[in-house]
Structure formats: C-alpha cells, structure tokens
mmCIF entry with sequence, helices, sheets and N, C-alpha, C, O atoms, coordinates in Angstrom:
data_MODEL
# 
_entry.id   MODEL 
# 
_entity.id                         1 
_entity.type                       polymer 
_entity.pdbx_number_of_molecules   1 
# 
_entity_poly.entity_id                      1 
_entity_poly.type                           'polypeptide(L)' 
_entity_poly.nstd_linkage                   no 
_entity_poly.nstd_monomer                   no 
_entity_poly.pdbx_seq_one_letter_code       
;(UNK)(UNK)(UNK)(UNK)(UNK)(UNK)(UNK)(UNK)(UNK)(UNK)(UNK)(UNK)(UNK)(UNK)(UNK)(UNK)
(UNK)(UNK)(UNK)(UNK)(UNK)(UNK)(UNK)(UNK)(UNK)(UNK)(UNK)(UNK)(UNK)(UNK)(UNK)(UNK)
(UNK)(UNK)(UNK)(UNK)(UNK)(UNK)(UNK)(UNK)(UNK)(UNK)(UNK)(UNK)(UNK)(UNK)(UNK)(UNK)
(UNK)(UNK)
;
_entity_poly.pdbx_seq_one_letter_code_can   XXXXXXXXXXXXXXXXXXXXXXXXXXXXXXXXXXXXXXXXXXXXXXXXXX 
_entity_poly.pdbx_strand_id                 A 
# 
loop_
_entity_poly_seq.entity_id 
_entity_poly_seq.num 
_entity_poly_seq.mon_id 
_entity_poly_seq.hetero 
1 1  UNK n 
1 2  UNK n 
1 3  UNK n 
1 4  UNK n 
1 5  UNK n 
1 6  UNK n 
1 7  UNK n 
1 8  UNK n 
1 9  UNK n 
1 10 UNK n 
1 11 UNK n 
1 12 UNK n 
1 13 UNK n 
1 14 UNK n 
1 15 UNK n 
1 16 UNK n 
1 17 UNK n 
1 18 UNK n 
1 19 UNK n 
1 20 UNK n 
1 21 UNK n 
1 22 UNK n 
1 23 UNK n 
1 24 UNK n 
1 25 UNK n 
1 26 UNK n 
1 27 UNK n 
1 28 UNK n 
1 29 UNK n 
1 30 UNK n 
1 31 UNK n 
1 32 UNK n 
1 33 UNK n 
1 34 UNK n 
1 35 UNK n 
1 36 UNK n 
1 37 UNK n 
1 38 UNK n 
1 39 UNK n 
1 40 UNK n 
1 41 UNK n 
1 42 UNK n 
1 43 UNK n 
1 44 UNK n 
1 45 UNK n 
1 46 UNK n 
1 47 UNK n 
1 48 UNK n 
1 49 UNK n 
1 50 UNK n 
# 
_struct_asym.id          A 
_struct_asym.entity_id   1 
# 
loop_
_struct_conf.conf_type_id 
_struct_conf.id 
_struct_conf.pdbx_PDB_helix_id 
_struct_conf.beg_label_comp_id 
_struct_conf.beg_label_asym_id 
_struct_conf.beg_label_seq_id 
_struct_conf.pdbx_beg_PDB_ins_code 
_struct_conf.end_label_comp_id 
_struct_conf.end_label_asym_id 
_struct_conf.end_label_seq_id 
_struct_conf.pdbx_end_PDB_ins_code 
_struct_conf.beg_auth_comp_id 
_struct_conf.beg_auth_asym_id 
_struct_conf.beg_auth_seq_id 
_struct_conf.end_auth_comp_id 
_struct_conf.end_auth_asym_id 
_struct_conf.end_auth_seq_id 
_struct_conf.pdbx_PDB_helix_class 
_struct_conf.details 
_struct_conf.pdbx_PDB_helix_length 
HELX_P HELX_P1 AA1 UNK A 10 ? UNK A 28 ? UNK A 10 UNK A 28 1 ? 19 
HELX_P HELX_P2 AA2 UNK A 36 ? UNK A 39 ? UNK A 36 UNK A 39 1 ? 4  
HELX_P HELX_P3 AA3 UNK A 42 ? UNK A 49 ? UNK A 42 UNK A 49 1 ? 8  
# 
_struct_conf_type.id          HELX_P 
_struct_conf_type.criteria    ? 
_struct_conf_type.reference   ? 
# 
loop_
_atom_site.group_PDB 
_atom_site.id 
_atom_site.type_symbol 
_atom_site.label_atom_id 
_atom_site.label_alt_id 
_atom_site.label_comp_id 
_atom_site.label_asym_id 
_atom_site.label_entity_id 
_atom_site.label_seq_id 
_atom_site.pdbx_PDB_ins_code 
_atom_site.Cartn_x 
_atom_site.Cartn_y 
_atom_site.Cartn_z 
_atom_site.occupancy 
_atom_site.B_iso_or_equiv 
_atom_site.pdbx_formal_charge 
_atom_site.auth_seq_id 
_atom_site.auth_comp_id 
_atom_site.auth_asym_id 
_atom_site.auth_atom_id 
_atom_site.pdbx_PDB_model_num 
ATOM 1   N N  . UNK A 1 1  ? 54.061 34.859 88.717 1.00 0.00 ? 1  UNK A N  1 
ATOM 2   C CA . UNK A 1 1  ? 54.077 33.993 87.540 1.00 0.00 ? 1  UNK A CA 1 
ATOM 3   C C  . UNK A 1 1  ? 54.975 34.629 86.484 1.00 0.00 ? 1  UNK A C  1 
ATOM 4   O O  . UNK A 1 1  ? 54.809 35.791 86.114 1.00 0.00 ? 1  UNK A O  1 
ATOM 5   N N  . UNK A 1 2  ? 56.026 33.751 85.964 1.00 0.00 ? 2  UNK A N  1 
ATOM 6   C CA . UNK A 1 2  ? 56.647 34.325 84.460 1.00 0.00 ? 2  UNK A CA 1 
ATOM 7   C C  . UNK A 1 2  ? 56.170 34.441 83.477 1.00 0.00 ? 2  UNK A C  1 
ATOM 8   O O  . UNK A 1 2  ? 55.616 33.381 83.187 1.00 0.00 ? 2  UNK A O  1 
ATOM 9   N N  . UNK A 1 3  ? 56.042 35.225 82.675 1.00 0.00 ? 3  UNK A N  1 
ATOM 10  C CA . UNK A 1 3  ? 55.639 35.486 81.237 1.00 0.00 ? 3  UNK A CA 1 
ATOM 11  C C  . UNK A 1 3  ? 56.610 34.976 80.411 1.00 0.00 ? 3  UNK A C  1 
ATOM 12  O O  . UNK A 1 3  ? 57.769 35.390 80.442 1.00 0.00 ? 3  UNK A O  1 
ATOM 13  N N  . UNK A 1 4  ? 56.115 33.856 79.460 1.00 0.00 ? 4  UNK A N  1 
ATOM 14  C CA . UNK A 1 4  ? 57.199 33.841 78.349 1.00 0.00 ? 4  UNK A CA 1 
ATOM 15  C C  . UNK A 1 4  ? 56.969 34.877 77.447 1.00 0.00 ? 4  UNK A C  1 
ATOM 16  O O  . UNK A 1 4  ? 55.950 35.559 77.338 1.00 0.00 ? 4  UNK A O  1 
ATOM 17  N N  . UNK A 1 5  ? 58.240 34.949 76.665 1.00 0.00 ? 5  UNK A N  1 
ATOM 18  C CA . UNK A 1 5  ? 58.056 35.795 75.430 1.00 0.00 ? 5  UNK A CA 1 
ATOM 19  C C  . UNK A 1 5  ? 57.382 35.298 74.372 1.00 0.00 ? 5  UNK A C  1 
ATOM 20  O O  . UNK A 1 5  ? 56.688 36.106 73.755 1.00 0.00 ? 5  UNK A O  1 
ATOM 21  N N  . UNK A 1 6  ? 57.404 34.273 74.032 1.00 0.00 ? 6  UNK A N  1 
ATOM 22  C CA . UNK A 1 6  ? 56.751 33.614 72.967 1.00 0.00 ? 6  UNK A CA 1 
ATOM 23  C C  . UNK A 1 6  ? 55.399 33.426 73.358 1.00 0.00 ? 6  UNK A C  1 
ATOM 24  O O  . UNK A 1 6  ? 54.887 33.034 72.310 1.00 0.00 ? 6  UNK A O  1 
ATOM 25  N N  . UNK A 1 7  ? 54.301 33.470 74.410 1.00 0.00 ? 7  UNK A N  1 
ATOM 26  C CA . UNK A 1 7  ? 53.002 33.273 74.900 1.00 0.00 ? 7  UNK A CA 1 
ATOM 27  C C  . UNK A 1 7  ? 52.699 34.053 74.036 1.00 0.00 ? 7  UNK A C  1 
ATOM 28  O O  . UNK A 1 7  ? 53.468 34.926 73.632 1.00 0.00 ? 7  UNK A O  1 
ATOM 29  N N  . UNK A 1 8  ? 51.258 33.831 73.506 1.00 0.00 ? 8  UNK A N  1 
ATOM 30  C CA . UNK A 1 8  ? 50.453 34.939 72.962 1.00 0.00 ? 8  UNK A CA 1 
ATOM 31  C C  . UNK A 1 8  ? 49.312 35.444 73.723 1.00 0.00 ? 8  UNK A C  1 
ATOM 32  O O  . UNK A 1 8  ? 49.071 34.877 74.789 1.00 0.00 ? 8  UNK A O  1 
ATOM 33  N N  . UNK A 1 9  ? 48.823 36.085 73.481 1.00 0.00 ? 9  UNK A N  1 
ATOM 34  C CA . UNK A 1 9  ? 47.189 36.083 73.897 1.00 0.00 ? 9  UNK A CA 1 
ATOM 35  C C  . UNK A 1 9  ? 46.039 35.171 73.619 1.00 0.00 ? 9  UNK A C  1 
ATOM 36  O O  . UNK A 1 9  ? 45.989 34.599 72.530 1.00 0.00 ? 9  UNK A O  1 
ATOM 37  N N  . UNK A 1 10 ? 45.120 34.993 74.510 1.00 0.00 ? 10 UNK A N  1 
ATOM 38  C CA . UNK A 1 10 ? 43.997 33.830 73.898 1.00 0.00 ? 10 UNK A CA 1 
ATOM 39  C C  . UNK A 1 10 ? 42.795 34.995 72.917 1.00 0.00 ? 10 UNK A C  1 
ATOM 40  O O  . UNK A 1 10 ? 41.849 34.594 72.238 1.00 0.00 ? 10 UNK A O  1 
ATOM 41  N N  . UNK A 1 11 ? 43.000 35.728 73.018 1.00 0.00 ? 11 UNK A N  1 
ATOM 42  C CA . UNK A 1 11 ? 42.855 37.193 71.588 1.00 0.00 ? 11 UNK A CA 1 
ATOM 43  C C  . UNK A 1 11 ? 43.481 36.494 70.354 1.00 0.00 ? 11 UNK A C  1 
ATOM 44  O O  . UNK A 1 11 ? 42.992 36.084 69.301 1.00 0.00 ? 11 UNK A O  1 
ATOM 45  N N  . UNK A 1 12 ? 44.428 36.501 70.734 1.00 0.00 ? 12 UNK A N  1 
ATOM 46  C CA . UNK A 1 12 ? 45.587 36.339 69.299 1.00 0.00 ? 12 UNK A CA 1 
ATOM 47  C C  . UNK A 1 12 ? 45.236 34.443 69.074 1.00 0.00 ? 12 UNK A C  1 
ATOM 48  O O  . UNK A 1 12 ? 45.301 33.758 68.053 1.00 0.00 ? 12 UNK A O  1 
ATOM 49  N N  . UNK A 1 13 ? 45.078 34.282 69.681 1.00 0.00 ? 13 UNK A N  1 
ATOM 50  C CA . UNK A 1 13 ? 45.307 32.679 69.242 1.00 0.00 ? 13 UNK A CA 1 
ATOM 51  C C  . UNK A 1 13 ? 44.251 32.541 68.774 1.00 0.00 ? 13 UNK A C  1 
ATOM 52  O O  . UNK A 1 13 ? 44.329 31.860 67.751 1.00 0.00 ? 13 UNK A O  1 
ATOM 53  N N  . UNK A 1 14 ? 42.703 33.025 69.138 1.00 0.00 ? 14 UNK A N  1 
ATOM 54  C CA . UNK A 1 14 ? 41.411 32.811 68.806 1.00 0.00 ? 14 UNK A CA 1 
ATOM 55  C C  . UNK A 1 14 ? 41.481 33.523 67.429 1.00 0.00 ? 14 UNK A C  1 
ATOM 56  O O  . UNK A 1 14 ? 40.965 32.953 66.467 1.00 0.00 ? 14 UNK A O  1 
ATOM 57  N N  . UNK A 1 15 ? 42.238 35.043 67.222 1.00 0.00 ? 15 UNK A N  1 
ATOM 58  C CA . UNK A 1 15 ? 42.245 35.454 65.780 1.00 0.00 ? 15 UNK A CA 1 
ATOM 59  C C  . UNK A 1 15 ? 42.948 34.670 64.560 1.00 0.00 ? 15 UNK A C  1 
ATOM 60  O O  . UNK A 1 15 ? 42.384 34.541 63.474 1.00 0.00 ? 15 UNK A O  1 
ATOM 61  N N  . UNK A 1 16 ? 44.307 34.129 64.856 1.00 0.00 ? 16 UNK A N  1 
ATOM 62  C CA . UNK A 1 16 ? 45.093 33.200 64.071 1.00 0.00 ? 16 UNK A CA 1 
ATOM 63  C C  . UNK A 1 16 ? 44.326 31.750 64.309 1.00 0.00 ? 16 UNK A C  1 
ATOM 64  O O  . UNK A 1 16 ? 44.830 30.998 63.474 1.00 0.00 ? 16 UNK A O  1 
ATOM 65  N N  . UNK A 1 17 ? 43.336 31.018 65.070 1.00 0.00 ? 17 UNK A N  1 
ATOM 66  C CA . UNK A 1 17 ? 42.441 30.161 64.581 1.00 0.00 ? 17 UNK A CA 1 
ATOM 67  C C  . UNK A 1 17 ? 41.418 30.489 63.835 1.00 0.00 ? 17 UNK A C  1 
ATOM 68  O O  . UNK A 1 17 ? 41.004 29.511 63.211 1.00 0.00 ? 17 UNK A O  1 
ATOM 69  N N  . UNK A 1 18 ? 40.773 31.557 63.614 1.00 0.00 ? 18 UNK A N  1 
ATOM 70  C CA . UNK A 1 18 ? 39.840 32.153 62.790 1.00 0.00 ? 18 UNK A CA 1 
ATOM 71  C C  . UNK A 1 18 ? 40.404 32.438 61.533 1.00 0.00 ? 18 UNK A C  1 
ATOM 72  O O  . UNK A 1 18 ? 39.650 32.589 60.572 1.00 0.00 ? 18 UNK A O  1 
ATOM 73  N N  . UNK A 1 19 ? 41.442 32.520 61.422 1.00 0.00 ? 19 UNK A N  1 
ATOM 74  C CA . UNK A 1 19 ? 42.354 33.248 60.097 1.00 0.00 ? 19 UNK A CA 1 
ATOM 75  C C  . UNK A 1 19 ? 42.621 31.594 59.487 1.00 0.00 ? 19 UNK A C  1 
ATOM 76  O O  . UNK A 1 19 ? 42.256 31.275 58.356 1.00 0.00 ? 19 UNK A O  1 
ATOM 77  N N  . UNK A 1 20 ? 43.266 30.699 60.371 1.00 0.00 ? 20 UNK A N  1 
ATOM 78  C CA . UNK A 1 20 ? 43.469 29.480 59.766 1.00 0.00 ? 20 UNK A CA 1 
ATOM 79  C C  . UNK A 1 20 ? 42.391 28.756 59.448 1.00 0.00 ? 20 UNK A C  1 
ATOM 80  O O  . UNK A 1 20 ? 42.704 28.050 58.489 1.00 0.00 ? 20 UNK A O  1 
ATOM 81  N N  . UNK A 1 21 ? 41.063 28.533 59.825 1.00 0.00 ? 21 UNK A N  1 
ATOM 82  C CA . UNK A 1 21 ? 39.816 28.130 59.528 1.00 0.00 ? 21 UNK A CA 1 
ATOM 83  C C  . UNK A 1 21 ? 39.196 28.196 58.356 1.00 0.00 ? 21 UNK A C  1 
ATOM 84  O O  . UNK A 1 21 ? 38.835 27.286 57.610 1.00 0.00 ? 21 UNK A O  1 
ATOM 85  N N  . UNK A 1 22 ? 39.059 29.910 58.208 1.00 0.00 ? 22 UNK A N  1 
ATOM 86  C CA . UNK A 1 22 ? 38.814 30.462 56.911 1.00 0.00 ? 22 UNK A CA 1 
ATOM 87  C C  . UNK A 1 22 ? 39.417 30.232 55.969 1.00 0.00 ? 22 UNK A C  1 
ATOM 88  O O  . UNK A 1 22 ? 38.864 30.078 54.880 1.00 0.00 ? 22 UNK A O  1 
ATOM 89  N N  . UNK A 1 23 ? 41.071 30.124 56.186 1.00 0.00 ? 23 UNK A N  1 
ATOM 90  C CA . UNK A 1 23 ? 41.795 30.007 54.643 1.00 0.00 ? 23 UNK A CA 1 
ATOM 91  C C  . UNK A 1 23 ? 41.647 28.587 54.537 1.00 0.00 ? 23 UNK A C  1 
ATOM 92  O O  . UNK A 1 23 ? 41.870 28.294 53.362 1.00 0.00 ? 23 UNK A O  1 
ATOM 93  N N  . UNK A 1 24 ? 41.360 27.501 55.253 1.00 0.00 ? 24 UNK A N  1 
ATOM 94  C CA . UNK A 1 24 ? 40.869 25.957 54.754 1.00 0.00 ? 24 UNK A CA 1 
ATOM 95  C C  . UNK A 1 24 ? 39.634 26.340 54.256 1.00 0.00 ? 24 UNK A C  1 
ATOM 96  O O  . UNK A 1 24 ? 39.609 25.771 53.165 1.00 0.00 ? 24 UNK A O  1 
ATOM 97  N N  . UNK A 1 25 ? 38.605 26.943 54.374 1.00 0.00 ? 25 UNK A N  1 
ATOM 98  C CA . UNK A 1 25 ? 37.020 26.458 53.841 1.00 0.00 ? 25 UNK A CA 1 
ATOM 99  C C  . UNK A 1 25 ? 37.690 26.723 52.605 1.00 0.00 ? 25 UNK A C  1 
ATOM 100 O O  . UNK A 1 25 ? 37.982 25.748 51.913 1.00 0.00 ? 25 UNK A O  1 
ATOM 101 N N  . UNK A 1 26 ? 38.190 28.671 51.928 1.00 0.00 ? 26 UNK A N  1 
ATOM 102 C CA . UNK A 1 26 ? 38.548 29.295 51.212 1.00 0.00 ? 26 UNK A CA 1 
ATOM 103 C C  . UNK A 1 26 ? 39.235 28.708 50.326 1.00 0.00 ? 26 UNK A C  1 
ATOM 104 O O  . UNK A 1 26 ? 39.104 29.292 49.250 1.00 0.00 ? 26 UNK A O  1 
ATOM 105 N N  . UNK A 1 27 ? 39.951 27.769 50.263 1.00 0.00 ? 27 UNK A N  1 
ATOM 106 C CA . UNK A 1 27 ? 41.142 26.566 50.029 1.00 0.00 ? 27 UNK A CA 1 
ATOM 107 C C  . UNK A 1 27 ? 40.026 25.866 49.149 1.00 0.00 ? 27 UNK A C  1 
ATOM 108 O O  . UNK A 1 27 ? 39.645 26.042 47.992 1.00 0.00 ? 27 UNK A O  1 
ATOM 109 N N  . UNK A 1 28 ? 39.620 24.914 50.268 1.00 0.00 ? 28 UNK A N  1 
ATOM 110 C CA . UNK A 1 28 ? 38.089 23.806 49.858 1.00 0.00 ? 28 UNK A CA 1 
ATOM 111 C C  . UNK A 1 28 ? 37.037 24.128 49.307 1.00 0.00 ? 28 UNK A C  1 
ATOM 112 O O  . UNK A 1 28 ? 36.484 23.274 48.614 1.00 0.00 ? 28 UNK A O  1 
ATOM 113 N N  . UNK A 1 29 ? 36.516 25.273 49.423 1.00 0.00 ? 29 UNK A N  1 
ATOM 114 C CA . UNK A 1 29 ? 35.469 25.802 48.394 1.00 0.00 ? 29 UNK A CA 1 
ATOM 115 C C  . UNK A 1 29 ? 36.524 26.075 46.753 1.00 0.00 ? 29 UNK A C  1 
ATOM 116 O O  . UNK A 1 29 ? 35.907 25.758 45.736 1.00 0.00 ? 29 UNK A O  1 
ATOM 117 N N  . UNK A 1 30 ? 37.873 26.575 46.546 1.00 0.00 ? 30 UNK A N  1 
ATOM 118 C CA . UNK A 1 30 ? 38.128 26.907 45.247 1.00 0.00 ? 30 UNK A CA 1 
ATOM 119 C C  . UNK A 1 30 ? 38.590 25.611 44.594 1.00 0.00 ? 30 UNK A C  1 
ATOM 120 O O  . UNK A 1 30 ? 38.612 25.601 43.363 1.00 0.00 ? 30 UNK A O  1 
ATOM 121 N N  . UNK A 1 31 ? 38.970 24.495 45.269 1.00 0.00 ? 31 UNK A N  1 
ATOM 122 C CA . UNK A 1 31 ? 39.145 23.033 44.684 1.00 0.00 ? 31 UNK A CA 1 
ATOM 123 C C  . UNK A 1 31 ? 38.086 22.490 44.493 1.00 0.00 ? 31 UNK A C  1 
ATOM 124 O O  . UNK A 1 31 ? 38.282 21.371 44.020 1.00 0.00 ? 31 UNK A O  1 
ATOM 125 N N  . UNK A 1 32 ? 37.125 22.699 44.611 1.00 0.00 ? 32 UNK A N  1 
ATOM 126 C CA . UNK A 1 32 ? 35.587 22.401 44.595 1.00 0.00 ? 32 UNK A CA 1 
ATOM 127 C C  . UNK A 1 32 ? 34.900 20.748 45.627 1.00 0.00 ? 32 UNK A C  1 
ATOM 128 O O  . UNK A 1 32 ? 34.089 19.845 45.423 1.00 0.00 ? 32 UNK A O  1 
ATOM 129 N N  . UNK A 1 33 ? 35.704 21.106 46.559 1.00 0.00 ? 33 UNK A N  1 
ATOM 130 C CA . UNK A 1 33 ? 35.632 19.916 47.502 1.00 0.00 ? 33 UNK A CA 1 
ATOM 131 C C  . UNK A 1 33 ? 34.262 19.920 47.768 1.00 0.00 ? 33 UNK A C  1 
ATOM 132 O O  . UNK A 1 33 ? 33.401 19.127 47.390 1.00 0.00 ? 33 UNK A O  1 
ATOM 133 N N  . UNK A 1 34 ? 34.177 20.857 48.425 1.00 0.00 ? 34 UNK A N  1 
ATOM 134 C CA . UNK A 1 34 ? 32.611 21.663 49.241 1.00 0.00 ? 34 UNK A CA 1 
ATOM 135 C C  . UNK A 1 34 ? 32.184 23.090 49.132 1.00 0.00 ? 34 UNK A C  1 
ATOM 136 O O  . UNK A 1 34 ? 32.783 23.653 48.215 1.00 0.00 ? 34 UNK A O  1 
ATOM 137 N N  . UNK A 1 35 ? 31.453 23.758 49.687 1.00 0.00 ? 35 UNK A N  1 
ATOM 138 C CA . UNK A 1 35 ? 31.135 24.539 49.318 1.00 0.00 ? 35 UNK A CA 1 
ATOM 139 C C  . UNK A 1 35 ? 30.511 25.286 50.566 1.00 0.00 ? 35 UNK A C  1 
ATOM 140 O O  . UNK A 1 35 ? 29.905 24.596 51.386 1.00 0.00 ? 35 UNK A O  1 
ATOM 141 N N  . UNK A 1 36 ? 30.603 26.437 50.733 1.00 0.00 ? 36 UNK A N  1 
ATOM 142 C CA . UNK A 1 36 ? 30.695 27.567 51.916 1.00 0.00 ? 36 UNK A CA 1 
ATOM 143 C C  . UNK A 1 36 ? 29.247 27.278 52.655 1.00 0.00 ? 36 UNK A C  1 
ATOM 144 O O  . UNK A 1 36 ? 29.327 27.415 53.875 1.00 0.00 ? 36 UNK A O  1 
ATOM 145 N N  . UNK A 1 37 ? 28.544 27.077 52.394 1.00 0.00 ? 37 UNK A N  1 
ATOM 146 C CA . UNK A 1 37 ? 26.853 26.670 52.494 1.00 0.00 ? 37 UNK A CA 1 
ATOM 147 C C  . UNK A 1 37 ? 26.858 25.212 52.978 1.00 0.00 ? 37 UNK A C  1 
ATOM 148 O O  . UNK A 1 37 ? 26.049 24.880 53.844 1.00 0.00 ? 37 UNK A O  1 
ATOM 149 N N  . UNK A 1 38 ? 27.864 24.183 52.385 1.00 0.00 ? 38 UNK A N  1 
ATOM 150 C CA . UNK A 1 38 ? 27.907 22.742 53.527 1.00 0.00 ? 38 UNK A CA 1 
ATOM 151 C C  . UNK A 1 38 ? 28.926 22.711 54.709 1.00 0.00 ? 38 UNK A C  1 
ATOM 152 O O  . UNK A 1 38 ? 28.989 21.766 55.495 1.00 0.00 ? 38 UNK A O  1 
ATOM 153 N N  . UNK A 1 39 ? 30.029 24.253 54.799 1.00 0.00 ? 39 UNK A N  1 
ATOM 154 C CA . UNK A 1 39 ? 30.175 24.079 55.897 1.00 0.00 ? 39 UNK A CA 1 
ATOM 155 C C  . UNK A 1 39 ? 29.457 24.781 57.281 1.00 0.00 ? 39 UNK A C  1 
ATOM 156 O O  . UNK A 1 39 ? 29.701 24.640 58.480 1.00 0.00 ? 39 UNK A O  1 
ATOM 157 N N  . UNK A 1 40 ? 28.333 25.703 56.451 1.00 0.00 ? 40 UNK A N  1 
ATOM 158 C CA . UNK A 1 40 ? 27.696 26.256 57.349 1.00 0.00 ? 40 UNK A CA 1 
ATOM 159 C C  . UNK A 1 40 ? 26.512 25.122 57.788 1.00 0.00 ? 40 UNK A C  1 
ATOM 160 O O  . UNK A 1 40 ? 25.675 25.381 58.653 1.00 0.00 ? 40 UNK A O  1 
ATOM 161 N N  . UNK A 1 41 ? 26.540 24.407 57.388 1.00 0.00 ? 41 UNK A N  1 
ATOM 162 C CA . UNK A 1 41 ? 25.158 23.586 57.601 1.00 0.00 ? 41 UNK A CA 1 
ATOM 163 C C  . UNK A 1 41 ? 25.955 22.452 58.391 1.00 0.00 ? 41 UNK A C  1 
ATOM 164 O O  . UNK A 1 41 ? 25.327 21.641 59.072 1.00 0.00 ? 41 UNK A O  1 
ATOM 165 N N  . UNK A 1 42 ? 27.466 22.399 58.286 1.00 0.00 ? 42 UNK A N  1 
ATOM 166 C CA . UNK A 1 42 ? 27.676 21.373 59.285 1.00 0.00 ? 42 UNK A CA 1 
ATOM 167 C C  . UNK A 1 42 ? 27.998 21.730 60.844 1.00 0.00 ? 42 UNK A C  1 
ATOM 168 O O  . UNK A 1 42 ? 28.178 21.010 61.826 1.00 0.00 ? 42 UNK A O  1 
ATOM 169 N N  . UNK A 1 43 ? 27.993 23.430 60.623 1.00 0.00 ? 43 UNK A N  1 
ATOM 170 C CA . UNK A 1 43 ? 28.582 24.125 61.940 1.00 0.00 ? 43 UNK A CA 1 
ATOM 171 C C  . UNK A 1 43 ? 26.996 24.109 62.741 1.00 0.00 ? 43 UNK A C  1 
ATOM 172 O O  . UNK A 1 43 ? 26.932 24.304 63.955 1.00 0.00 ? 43 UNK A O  1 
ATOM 173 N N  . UNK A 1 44 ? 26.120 23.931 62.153 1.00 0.00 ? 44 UNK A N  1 
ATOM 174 C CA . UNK A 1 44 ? 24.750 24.206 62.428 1.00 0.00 ? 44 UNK A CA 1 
ATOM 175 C C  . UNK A 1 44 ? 24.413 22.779 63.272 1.00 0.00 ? 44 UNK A C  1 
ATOM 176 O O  . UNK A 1 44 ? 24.033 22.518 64.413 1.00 0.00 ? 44 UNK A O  1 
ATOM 177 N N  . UNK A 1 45 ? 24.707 22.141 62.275 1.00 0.00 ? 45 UNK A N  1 
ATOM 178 C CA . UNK A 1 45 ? 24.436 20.570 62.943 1.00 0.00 ? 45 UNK A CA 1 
ATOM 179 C C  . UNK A 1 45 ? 25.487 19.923 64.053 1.00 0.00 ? 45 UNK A C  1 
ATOM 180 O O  . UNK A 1 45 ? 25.169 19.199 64.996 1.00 0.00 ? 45 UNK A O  1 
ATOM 181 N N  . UNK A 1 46 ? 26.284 20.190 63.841 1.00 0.00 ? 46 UNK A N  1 
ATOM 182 C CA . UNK A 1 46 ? 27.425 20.264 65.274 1.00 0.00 ? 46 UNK A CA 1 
ATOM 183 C C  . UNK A 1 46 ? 26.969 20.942 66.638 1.00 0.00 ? 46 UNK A C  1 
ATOM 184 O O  . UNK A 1 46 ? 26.907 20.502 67.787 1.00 0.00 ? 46 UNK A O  1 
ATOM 185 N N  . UNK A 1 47 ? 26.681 22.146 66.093 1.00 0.00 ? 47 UNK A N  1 
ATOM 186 C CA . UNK A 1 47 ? 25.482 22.729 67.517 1.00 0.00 ? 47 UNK A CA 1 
ATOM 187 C C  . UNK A 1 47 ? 24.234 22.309 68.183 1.00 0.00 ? 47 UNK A C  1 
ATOM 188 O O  . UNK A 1 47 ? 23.960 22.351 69.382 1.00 0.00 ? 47 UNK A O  1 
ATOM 189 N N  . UNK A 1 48 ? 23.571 21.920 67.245 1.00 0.00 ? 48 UNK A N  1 
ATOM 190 C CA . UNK A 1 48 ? 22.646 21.138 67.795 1.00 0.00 ? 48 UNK A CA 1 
ATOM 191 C C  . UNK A 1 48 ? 22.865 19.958 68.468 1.00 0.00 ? 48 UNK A C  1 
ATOM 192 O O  . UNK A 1 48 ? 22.016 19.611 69.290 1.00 0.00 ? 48 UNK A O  1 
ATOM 193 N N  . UNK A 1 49 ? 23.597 19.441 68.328 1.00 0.00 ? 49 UNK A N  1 
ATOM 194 C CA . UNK A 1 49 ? 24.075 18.023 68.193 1.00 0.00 ? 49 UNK A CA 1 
ATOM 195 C C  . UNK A 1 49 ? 24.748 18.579 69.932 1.00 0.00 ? 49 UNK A C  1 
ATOM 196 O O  . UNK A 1 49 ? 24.069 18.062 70.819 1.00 0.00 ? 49 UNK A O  1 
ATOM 197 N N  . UNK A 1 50 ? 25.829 19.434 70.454 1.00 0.00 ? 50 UNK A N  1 
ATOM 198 C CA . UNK A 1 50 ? 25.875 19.543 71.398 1.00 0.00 ? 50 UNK A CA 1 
ATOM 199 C C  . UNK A 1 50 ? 25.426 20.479 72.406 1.00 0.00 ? 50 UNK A C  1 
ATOM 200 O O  . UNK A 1 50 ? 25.686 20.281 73.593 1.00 0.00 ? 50 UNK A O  1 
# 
C-alpha cells in the first residue's frame, strides 16, 4: 500500500477534531449563545439516545 504524504494519523485527526470542537463551544459560550453546561447536557442526551 502507498502512503501519501499528506495522510495524517487517525491520532492526529481525532486531536485536530477535539481542538476544532472546543474552539466552537469556546467561541459559543463567549458570544453568549450557550453555555458549557448545555453542551454537556446535550452530549449526555445524545448518548442515551444512542
């Protein structure tokens, strides 16, 4: 199999989705959209839910 150069790791992609996640709540909590506590309560209810 070839390796591209540009592939990342599913490490790296899972860290730069975690990095991009955070800076939206971080974003949305300082515009006062929502607040860090309704997105934990929707990550909560999403789980249950599946």
């Amino acid at each position: 199999m070839s390796e591209n150069k540009d592939a990342i790791s599913e490490e790296e992609a899972v860290q730069e989705n975690i990095f991009q996640v955070t800076a939206l709540i971080a974003l949305l909590e300082q515009k006062g959209i929502l607040t860090r506590q309704e997105v934990l309560d929707e990550v909560q209810g999403l789980k249950n839910r599946g």
